[in-house]
C-alpha positions as CSV (number, residue, x, y, z in Angstrom):
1,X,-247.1,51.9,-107.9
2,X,-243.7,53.1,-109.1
3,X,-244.6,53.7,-112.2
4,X,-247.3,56.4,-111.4
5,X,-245.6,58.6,-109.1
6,X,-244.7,61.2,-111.8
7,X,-246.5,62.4,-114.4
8,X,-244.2,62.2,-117.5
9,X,-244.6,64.3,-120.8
10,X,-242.4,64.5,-123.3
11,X,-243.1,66.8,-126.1
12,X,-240.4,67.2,-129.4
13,X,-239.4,69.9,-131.6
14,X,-237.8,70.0,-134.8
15,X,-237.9,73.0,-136.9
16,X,-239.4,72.2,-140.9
17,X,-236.4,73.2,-143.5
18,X,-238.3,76.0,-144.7
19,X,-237.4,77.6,-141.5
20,X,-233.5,78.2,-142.7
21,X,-232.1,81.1,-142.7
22,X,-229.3,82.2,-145.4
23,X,-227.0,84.6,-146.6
24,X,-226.1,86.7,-149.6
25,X,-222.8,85.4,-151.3
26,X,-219.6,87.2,-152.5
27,X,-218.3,86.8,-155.9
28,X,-215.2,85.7,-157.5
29,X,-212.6,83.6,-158.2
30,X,-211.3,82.4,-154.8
31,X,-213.0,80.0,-153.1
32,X,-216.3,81.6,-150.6
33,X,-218.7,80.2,-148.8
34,X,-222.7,81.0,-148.1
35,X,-224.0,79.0,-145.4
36,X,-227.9,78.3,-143.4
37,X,-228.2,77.7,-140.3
38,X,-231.7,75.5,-139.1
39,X,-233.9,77.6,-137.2
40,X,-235.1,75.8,-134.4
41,X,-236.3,76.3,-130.7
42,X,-233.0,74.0,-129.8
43,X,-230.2,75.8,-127.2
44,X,-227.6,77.1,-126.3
45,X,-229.5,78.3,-130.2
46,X,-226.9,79.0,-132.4
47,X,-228.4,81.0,-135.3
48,X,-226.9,82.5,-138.6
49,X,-226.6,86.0,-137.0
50,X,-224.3,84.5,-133.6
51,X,-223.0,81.7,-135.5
52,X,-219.8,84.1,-136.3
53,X,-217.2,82.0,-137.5
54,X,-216.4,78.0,-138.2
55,X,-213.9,75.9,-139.7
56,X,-213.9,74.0,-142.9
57,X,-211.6,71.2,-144.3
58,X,-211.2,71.0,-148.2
59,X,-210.6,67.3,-149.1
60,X,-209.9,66.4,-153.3
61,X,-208.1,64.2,-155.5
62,X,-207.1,62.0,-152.8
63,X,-205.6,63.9,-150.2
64,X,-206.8,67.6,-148.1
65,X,-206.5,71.0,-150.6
66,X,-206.9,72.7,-147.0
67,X,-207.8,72.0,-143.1
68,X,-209.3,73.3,-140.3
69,X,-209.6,76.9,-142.7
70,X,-211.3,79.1,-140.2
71,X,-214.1,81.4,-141.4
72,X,-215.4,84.2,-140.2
73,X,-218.1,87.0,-140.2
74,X,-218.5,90.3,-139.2
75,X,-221.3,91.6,-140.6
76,X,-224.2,88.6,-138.7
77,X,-224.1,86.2,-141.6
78,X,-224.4,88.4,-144.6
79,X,-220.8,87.4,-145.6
80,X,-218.1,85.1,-144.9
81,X,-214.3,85.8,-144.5
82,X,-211.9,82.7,-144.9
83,X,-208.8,83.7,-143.0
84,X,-206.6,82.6,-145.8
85,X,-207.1,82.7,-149.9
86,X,-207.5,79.7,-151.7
87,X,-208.4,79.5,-155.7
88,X,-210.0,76.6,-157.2
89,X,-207.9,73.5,-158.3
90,X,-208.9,71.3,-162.2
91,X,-210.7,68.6,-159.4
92,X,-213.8,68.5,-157.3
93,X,-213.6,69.6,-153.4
94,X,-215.6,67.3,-150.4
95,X,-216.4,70.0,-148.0
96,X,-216.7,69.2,-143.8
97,X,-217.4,72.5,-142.0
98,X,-218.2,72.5,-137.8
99,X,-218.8,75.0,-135.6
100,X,-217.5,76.1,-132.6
101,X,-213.8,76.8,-133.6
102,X,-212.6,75.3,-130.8
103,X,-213.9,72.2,-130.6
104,X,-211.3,69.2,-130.2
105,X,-210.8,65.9,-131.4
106,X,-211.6,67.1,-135.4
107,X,-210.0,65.2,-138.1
108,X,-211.0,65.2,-141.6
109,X,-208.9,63.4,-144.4
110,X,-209.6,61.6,-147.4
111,X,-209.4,58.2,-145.6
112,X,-211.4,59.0,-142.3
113,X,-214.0,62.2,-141.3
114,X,-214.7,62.1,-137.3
115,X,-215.2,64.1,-134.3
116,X,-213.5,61.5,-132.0
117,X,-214.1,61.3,-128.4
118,X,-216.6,63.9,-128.2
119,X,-217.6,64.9,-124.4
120,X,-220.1,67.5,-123.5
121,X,-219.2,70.0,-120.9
122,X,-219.7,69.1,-117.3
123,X,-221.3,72.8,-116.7
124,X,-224.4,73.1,-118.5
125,X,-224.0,76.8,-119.3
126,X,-220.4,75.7,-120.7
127,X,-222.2,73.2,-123.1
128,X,-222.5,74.6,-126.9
129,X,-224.8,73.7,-129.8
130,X,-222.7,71.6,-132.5
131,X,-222.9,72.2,-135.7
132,X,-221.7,70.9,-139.3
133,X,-222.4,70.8,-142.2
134,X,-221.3,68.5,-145.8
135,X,-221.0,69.7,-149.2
136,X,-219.2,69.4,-152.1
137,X,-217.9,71.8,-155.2
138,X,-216.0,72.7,-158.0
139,X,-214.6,75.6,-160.1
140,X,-217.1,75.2,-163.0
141,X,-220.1,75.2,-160.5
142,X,-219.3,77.3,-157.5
143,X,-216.7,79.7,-159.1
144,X,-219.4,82.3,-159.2
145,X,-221.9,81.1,-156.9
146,X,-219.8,80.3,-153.6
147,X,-220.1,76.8,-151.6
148,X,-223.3,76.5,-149.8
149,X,-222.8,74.8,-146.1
150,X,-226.5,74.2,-144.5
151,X,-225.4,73.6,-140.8
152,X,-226.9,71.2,-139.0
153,X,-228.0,70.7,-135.0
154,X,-225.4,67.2,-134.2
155,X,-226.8,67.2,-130.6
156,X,-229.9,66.4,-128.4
157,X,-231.6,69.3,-126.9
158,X,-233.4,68.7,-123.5
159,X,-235.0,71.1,-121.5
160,X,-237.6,70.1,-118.1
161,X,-240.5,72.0,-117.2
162,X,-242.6,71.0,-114.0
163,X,-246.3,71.9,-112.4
164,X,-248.0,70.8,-109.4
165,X,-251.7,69.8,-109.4
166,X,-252.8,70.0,-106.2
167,X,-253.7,73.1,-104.6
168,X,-253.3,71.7,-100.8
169,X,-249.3,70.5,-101.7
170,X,-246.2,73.1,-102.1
171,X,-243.6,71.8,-104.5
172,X,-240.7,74.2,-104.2
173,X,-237.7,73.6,-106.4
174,X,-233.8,74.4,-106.5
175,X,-232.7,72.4,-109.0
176,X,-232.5,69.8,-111.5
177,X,-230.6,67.1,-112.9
178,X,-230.0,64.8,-115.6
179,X,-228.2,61.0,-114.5
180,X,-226.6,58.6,-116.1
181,X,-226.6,59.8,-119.3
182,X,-223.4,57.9,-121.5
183,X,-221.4,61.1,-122.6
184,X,-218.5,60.2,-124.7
185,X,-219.1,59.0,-128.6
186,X,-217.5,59.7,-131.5
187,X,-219.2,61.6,-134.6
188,X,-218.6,60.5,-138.1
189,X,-219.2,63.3,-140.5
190,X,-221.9,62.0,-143.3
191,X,-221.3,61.3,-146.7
192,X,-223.8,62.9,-148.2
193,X,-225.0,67.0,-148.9
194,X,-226.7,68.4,-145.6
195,X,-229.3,69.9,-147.6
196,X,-232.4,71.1,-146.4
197,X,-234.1,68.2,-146.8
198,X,-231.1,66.0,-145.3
199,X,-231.6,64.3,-141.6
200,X,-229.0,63.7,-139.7
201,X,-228.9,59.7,-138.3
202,X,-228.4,58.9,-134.7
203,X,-225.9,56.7,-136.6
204,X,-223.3,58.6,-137.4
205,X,-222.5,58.5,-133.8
206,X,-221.0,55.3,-132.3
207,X,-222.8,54.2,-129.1
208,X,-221.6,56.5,-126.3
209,X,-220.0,55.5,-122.9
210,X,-218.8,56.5,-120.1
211,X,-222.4,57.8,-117.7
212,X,-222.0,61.3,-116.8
213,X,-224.8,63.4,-114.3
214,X,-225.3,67.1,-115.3
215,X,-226.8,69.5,-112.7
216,X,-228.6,73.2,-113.1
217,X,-228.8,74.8,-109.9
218,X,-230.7,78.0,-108.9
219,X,-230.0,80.4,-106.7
220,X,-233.4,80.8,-105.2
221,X,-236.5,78.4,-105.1
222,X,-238.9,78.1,-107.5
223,X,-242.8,77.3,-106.4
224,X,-244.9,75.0,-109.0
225,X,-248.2,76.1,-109.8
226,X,-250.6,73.7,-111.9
227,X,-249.1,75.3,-115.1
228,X,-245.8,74.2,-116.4
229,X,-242.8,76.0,-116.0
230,X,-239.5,75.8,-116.7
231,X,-237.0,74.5,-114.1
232,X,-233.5,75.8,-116.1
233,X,-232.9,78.4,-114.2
234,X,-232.0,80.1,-117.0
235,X,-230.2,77.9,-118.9
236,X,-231.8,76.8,-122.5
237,X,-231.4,73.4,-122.5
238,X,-228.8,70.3,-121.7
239,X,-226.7,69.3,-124.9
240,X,-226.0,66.5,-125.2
241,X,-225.1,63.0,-127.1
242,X,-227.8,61.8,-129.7
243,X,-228.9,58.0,-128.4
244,X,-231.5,55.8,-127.0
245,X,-231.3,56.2,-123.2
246,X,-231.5,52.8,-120.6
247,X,-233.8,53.7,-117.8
248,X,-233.1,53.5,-114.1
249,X,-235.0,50.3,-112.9
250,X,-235.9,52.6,-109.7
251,X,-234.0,51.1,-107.5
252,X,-231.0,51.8,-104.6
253,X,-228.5,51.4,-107.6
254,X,-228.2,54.1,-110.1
255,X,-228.1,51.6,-112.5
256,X,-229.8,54.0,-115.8
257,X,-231.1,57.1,-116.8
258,X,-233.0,59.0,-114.9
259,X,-233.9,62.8,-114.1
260,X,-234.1,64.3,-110.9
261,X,-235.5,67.3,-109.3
262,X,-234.1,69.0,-106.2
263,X,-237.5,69.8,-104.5
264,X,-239.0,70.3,-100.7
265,X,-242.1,69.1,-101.0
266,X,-244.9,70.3,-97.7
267,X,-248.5,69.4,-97.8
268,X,-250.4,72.9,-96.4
269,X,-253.3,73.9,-94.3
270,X,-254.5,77.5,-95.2
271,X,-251.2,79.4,-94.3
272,X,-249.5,76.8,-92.4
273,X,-246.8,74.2,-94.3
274,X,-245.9,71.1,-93.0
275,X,-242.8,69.6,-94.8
276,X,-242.6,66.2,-96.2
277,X,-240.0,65.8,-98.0
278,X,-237.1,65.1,-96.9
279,X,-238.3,64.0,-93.9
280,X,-237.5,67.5,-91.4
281,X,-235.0,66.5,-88.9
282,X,-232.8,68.7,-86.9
283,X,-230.3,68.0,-89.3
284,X,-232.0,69.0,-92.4
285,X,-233.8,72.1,-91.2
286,X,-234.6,74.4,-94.8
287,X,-232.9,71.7,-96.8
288,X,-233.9,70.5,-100.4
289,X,-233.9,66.9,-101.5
290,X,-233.7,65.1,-105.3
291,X,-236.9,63.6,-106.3
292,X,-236.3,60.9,-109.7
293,X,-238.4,59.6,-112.3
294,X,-236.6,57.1,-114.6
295,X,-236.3,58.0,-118.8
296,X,-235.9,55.9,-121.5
297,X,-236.1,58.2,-124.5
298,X,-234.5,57.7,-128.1
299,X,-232.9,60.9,-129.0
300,X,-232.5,61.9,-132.3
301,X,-229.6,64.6,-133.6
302,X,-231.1,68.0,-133.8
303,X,-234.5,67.8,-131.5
304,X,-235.7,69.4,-128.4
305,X,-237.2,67.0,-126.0
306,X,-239.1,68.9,-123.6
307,X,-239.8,67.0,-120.3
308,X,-243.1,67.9,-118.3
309,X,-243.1,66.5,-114.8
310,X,-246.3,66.2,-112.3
311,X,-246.4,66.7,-109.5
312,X,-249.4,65.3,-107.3
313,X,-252.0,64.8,-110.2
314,X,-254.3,62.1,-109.9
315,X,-252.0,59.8,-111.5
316,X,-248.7,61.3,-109.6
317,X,-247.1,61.5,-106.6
318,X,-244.0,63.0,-105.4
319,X,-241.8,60.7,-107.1
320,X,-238.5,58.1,-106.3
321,X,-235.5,58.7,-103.8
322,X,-232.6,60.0,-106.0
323,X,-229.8,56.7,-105.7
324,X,-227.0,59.2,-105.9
325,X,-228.7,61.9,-103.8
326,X,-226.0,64.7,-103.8
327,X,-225.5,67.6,-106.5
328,X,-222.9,66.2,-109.2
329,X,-221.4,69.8,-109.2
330,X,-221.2,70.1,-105.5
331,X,-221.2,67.0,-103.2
332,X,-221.1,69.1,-100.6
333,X,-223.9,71.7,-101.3
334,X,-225.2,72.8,-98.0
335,X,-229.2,73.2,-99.7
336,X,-229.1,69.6,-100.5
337,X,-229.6,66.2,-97.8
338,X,-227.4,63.6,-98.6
339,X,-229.5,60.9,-97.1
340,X,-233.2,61.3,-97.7
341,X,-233.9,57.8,-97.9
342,X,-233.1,54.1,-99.7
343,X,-232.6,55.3,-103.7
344,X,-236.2,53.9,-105.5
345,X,-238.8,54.8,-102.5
346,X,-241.7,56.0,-103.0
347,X,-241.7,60.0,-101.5
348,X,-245.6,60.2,-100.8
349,X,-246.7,57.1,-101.5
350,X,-250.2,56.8,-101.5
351,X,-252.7,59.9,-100.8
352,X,-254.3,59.3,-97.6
353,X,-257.9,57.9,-98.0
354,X,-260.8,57.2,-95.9
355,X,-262.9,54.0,-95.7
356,X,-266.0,55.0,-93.9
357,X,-269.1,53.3,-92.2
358,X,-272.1,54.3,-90.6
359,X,-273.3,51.9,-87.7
360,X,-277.5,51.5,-87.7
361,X,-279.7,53.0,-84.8
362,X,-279.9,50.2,-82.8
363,X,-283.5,50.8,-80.1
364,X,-282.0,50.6,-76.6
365,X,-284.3,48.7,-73.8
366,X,-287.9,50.7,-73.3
367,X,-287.9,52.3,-69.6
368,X,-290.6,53.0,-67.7
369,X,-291.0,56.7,-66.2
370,X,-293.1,57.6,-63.4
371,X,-294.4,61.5,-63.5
């Protein structure tokens, strides 16, 4: 069946607030800044010590006191450097900080406070943790104190691990990729103090669009064993867009989410490999084929969902033909075969089994011998 041809587990990780880290604070008059960054296993992991710098707009008394103030450190988080002075005015301030600098599409104001059209990178090693963070201030309670921003993870961490059970099958892997993921939403900055007991909603991101496939490639093969391991290639995780995934039905259309691991996959006797998948042809000689299992997860902003995939348990196979079979960062990589099959077969199928009878002694006619 289908469903059974991988072995699916999904484990998630969100770090408890008590796991913050935080800063001294500076003194004075002006306004300053102490910030906290969630510790968590998420990645690319921005922590306090490489979070470095971020911007912050200053919103009060109906219109912005300051925007897009950048904010820097130079000593790993111990203290913070707005790159221009401002002093306290009579009125209370609404705080939005984010982090990286550069990020686009930012525009806080008293009347709207969005990240709008937000897309993650294309190259997963160009994708970046996002981070922000809500608070609000005035002269009489922050004068001395500074304005404490707790940052939090806006994003969906996802990493994939993979392990083959059976000692007689060699499962060797290139690659993997995640498909038909929607990657374009826009983020609403919340109302309310991220403190360290604040969660961020899924909701504060509109329902994204636009289905994008992101690829990590290696540069040499990696062979499964029955423990886990990862299958980044050195990359911490995909980023990506907070939301509750449609799965691919698993068939020639790529119609939902899915991921999919570029594998050969050979069945062996003692030394000798004989390969499966994709089916050698003079064509394909050495060549590496996507393998799919279809996802449906709800992502949540600031967890790590850590994908497990089995490999020839004894509940899992070798998985679905990939419906777009090609590497979304190279259509033309020479590892990969474009056509291993109709998108939604079966790789293995079933294991092959024996169905075994014994016939009964039957007497055969008595002869007579003469001596």
């Amino acid at each position: 069946m289908k469903c059974s041809v991988f072995v699916v587990a999904v484990a998630l990780v969100m770090a408890s607030c008590s796991q913050d880290e935080t800063t001294g604070i500076n003194k004075g008059s002006t306004i300053r800044f102490r910030t906290s960054v969630e510790r968590t296993t998420r990645g690319v992991q921005t922590t306090l010590a490489d979070l470095g710098e971020f911007k912050v707009t200053a919103v009060g008394n109906g219109a912005n006191y300051f925007t897009d103030l950048g904010v820097s450190s130079s000593d790993n988080g111990a203290t913070w450097t707005p790159a221009k002075v401002y002093y306290w005015p009579s009125y209370d301030l609404d705080f939005c900080a984010y982090a990286p600098q550069s990020l686009a599409g930012v525009s806080v104001s008293a009347d709207a406070r969005t990240i709008e059209d937000f897309i993650p990178s294309a190259t997963v090693a160009d994708q970046q943790d996002l981070l922000i963070a809500c608070n609000t201030g005035s002269k009489a309670a922050n004068e001395s104190s500074g304005v404490s921003l707790n940052f939090k993870h806006a994003l969906s961490r996802i990493s994939v691990k993979a392990k083959c059970m059976n000692p007689d099958m060699q499962v060797e892997v290139l690659g993997v990729k995640i498909c038909r993921v929607p990657s374009t939403a826009t983020f609403t900055f919340p109302s309310e103090v991220t403190s360290e007991s604040y969660v961020l909603p899924q909701a504060n991101w509109t329902t994204p669009t636009t289905p994008a496939d992101y690829v990590v490639r290696g540069g040499s093969a990696v062979t499964l064993t029955a423990d886990a391991q990862s299958i980044m290639f050195g990359d911490d995780g995909f980023m990506l867009i907070p939301q509750k995934l449609t799965a691919w039905s698993q068939g020639a259309a790529n119609d939902g989410a899915y991921l999919s691991v570029l594998c050969r996959i050979s069945s062996l006797d003692g030394g000798r490999a004989t390969q499966l998948y994709p089916v050698p042809t003079d064509e394909n000689a050495g060549k590496y084929a996507f393998s799919a299992v279809p996802i449906d997860t709800d992502w949540q902003p600031g967890y790590h969902y850590a994908y497990t995939l089995e490999f020839c348990g004894a509940n899992s196979g070798g998985g679905l033909i990939d419906p777009s079979p090609t590497n979304p960062a190279d259509p033309d990589d020479a590892d990969v075969d474009p056509t291993p099959g109709t998108g939604g077969e079966e790789i293995l199928s079933e294991p092959i089994r024996f169905s075994v009878t014994v016939d009964e002694w039957k007497d055969a006619a008595p002869e007579n011998m003469d001596m």
